[in-house]
N, C-alpha and C positions, 0 to 999 in steps of 0.2 A: 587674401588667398596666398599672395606670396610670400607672404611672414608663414603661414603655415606651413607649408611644402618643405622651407627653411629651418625648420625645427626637426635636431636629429631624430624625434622617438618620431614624427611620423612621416619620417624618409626610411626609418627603419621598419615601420607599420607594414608601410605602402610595397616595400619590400617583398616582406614576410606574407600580405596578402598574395601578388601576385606568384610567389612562388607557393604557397599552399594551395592556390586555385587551380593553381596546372597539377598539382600533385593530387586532388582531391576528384578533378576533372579528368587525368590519366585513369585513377582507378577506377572510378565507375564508367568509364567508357570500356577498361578493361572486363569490367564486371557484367557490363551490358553484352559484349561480344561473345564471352565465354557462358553464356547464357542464350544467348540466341544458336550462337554453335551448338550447342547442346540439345536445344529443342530440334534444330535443324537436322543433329543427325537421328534425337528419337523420332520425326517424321519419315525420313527415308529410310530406316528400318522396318519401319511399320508397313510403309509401302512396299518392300521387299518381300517382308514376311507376307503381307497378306496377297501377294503374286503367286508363292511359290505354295499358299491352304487353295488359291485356286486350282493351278492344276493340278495339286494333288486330289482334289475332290471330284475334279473335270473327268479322273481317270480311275478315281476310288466308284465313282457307279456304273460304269462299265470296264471292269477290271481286261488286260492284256492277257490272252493265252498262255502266255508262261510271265509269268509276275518278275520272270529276273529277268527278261528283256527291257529294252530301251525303248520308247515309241518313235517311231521312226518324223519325219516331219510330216511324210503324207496324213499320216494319223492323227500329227498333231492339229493339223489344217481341220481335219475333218472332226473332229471332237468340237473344234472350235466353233466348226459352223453349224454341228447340231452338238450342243451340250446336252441336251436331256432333259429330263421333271425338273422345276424349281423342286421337287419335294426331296429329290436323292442330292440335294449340297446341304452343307450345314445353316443354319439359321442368319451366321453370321454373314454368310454371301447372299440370299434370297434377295437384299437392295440393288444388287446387280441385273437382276430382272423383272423384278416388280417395279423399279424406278423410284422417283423419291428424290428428295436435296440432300444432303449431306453425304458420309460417307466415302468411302473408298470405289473410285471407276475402273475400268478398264476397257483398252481397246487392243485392237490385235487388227492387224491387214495386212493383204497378200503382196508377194513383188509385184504385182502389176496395181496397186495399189489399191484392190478392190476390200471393202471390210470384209473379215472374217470371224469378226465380234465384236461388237460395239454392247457396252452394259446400257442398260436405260437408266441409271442417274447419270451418265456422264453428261458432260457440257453440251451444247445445240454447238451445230460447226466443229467439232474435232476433227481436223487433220492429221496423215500421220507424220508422224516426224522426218528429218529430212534423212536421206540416206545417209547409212554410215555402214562401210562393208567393211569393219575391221572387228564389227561385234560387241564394241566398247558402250559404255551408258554415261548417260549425260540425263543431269539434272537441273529441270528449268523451274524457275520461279516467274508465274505470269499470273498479272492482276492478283487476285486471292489463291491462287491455287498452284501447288507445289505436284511436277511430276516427273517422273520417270518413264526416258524415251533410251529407245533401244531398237537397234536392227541386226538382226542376226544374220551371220551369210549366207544363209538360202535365200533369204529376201525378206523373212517373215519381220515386221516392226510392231513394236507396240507401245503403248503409253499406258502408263497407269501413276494416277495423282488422286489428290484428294484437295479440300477445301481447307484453305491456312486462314481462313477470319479468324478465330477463335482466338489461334496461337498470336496472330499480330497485336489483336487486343490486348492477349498478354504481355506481350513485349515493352508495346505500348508505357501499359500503366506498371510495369515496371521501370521502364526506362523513369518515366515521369517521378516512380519511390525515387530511386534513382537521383535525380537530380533534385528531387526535395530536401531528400537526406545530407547528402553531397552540401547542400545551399546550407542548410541547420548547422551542418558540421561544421561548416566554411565560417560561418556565420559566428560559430562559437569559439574557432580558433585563431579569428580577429580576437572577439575577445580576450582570449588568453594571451595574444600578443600585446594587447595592449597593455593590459596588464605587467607580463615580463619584461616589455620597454621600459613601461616607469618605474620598476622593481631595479631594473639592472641602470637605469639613472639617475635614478635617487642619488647614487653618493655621490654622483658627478653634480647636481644641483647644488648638495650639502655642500662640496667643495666652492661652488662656486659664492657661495652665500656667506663662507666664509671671509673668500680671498676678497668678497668686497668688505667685509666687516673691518678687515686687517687694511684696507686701500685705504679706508675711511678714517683710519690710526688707531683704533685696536692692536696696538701691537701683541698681547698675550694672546691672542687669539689661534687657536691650534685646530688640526682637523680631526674628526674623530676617527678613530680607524677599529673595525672590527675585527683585528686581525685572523685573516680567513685567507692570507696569502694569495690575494689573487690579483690580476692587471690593476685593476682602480684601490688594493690597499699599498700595490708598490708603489701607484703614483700619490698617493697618501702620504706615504712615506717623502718621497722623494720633496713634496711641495713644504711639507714642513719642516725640513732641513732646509729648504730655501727660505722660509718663512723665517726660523731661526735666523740663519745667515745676515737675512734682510734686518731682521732686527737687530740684530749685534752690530750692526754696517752703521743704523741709524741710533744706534743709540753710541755706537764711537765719535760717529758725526757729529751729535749734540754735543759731549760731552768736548770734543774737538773745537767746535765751535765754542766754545764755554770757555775753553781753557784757553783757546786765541783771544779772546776778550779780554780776559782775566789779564794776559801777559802784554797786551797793548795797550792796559789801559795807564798799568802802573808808570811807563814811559813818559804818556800823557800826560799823568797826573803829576809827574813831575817840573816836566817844558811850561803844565798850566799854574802852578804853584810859585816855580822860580821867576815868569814873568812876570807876576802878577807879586810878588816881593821886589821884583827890580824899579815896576812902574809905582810901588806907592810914594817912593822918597826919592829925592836925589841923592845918588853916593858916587863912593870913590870910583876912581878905572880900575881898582886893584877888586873892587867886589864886585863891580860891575864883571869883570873876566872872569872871577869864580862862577858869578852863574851861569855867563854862557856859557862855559865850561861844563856846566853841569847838565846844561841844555842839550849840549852837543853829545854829552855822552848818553846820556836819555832816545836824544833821536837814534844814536850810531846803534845803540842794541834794538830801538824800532825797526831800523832798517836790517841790520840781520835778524830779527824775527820773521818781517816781511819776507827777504830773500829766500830763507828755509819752507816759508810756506807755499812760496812761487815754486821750488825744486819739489814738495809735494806736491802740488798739483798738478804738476807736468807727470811726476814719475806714474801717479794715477789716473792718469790721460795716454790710453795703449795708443793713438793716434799720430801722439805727442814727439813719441820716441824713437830715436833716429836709430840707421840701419845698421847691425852689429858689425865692427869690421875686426878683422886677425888683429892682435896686439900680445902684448907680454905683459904679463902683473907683474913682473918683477923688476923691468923698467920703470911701471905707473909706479910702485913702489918707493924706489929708487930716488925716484924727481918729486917724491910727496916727502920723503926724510929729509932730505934737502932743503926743502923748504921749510919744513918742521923745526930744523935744527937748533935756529935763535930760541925757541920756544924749550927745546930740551935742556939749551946751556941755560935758559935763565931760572930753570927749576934746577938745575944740577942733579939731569936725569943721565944717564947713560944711554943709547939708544944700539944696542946690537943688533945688525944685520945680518940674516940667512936668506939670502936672497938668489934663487937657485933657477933654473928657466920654466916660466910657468905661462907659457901659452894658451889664449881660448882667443872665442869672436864674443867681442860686447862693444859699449861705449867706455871710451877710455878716459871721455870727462866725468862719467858717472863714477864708473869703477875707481878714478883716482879721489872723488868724494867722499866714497868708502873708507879706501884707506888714509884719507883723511880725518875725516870721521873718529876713525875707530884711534888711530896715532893719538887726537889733540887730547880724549880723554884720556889715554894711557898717560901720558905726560904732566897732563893736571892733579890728577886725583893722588897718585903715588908722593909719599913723602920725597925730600931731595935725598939724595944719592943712590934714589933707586936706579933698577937696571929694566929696560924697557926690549923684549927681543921682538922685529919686526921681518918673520919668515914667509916665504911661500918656496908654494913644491908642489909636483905631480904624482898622484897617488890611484891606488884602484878607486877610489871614488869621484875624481875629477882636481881639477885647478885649486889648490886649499891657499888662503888667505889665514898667518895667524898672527896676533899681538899682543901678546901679554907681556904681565908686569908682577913683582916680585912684594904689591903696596900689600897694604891689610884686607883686602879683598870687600866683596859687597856682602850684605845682611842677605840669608836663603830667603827672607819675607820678600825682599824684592826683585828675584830673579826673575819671576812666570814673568811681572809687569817690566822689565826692564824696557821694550820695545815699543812699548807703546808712547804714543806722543805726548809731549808734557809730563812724561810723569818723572817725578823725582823722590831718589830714597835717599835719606841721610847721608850714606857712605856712596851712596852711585852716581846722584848727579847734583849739580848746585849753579849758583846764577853767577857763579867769578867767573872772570875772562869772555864776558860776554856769550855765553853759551846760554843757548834757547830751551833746551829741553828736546830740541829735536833731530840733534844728528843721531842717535843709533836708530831713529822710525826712519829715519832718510836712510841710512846703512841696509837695514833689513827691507825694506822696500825695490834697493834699487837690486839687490841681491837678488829676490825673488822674480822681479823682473827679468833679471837674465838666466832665471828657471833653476835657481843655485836657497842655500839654504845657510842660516849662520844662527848659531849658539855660542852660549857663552856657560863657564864653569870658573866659580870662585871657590879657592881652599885657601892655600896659602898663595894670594894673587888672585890675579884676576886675567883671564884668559881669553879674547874671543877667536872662533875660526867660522870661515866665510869658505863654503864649497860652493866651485861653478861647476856646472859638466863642461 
């Protein structure tokens, strides 16, 4: 039961029930009352009307001397107490004095409370009403029978009602359609709710039936969407952009992981090669130190593989990354050509500086990676005597970093991929001087990191710039 209750379509059901039963149960209560009103006032009309054919008939068989006088009350008393033949009223009052059940009664009594006409169908016990010397009428409903009581200011009171069984039965077995119908209906617009729950969660199922297809490693796995623009095909949308996302993450991963393999193994494979040359024979110290030598250069690019992989993994660790403080790029700058410098003179590069005040907040060990980074390739790749300019400046777009170089520039096949890890094009990247493959992914990483963006443009040269805000 409580896995049930837990499930949205019949939290949404249970909903949708309880408010259509108040809606379905307002209207026929409404329905029931403006129907009972209804009968209630055709009753007191009738009693009205058939009050006012009494005295006209009271006074129609012994007509007033002058027909356009008033009767006075004394005369009304006295009519009242001798009305006259059943035969001189019309038919439809003769139940007034031949008695009988049903019907329309009437009574009339004086201020001293004595009767002055009591009909023989009325009730056994009729009282008259209590006093009321303002004139007013008041309408009682008692046991089965609905009446009209009134006191006039002379004194005269009277009651006139009739018997409501008839009408309560009707009420009754209306009320009872009433709530059959109501129940039918109610009955039926569960259903229809059930129905547009699981119509309106379907996609949300599909979705879900997906996204475990895709947990389970399906990666092509996509959602369908019907486009019909509505809440569940924007989140349609939105999941299979992340699905994409996901997949392109995990499939650089693989191929990441692929390519760290591939470049630590060749290391290996050399450290396991060289020893196992050095242990089969005894030799000289002079080859015995060629191979260590070769050993050591084997491990030294292990270990800068490792090292660059460790600074990815951190840069990709939001956690990881330490708290931006004010610095100057053109400082980090600065103290990275510096260091640079042996490496420029021994290509017989040129290294120009424009190095202007270029203030932001980041880390200043990452940022000076960058322009490291981005220096040790200018300086390799270009032929000797090229000229290498290393600028920053402040601009309407933020803190710009730039380094280019004047060499033969890179192939447009490998520009999209330049960024990416491991990769290498003829003219872009190569394995002299110890280089991994992975400083411009460490570049463009740490860059993005600091919520900054960097491209590159090769014509004649090759050009990168790094904007921070």
């Amino acid at each position: 039961m409580k896995l049930l209750f837990q499930s949205v379509r019949w939290r949404l059901l249970l909903w949708y029930a309880l408010i259509l039963l108040c809606l379905i149960a307002g209207l026929c209560l409404l329905a029931f009352r403006l129907t009972s009103n209804d009968r209630t006032f055709q009753i007191d009309r009738e009693i009205r009307g058939f009050q006012g054919t009494f005295f006209r008939a009271l006074f129609a068989s012994r007509p007033l001397p002058n027909k356009n006088d008033l009767p006075s009350f004394d005369e009304i008393r006295d009519r009242l107490r001798n009305p006259g033949e059943v035969s001189s009223f019309p038919p439809e009052l003769h139940a007034l004095f031949e008695g009988g059940n049903g019907g329309i009664y009437l009574a009339f009594w004086d201020s001293d409370g004595s009767p002055l006409f009591i009909s023989a169908n009325a009730p056994a016990k009729l009282c008259p009403p209590k006093p009321n010397n303002d004139g007013s009428t008041q309408y009682i409903e008692k046991f089965n029978r609905r009446e009209h009581h009134r006191t006039n200011p002379t004194g005269i009171s009277s009651i006139v009602g009739r018997d409501i069984s008839e009408e309560k039965k009707e009420l009754r077995n209306t009320g009872l359609l009433l709530a059959l119908g109501g129940g039918v209906l109610w009955l039926a617009g569960l259903g229809g709710g059930w129905w547009l729950a699981g119509r309106a969660l379907k996609p949300i199922d599909t979705i879900g039936r997906t996204a475990s297809r895709i947990a389970a490693g399906n990666l092509d796995e996509r959602i369908q969407i019907a486009n019909t623009d509505n809440e569940l095909d924007r989140l349609g949308h939105v999941l299979n952009d992340t699905f994409e996302r996901l997949s392109a993450a995990i499939e650089r991963q693989k191929r990441f992981t692929a390519d760290a393999s591939h470049e630590l193994r060749t290391p290996v494979t050399i450290i396991l090669s060289e020893t196992q040359r050095a242990l089969k024979r005894e030799r000289e110290p002079e080859q015995y130190r060629e191979i260590l030598g070769n050993c050591r250069t084997a491990a030294e690019r292990m270990r800068a593989l490792v090292e660059s992989l460790l600074v990815l993994a951190r840069q990709d660790l939001p956690a990881s990354r330490t708290e931006p403080v004010a610095c100057d790029l053109a400082d980090i700058a600065t103290g990275v050509a510096d260091l640079l410098q042996p490496l420029a003179d021994e290509h017989s590069i040129t290294v120009k500086r424009e190095l202007s005040p270029a203030p932001l907040k980041g880390d200043p060990h990452s940022l000076a990676m960058v322009v490291q980074n981005l220096l040790s390739n200018a300086l390799v790749h270009p032929p000797s005597g090229s000229t290498v300019v290393l600028k920053t400046s402040v601009n309407g777009d933020g803190t710009v970093l730039e380094v280019s170089d004047n060499g033969p520039g890179i192939a447009a096949e490998h520009l999209p991929r330049l960024f990416d890890r491991f990769y290498r094009g003829d003219s872009a990247r190569g394995q002299i001087n110890g280089h991994t493959g992975l400083g411009l992914a460490i570049a463009k990483t740490i860059v993005e990191n600091h919520g900054g963006r960097i491209e590159v443009t090769s014509d004649k040269g090759t050009s990168f710039r790094a904007v921070f805000p």
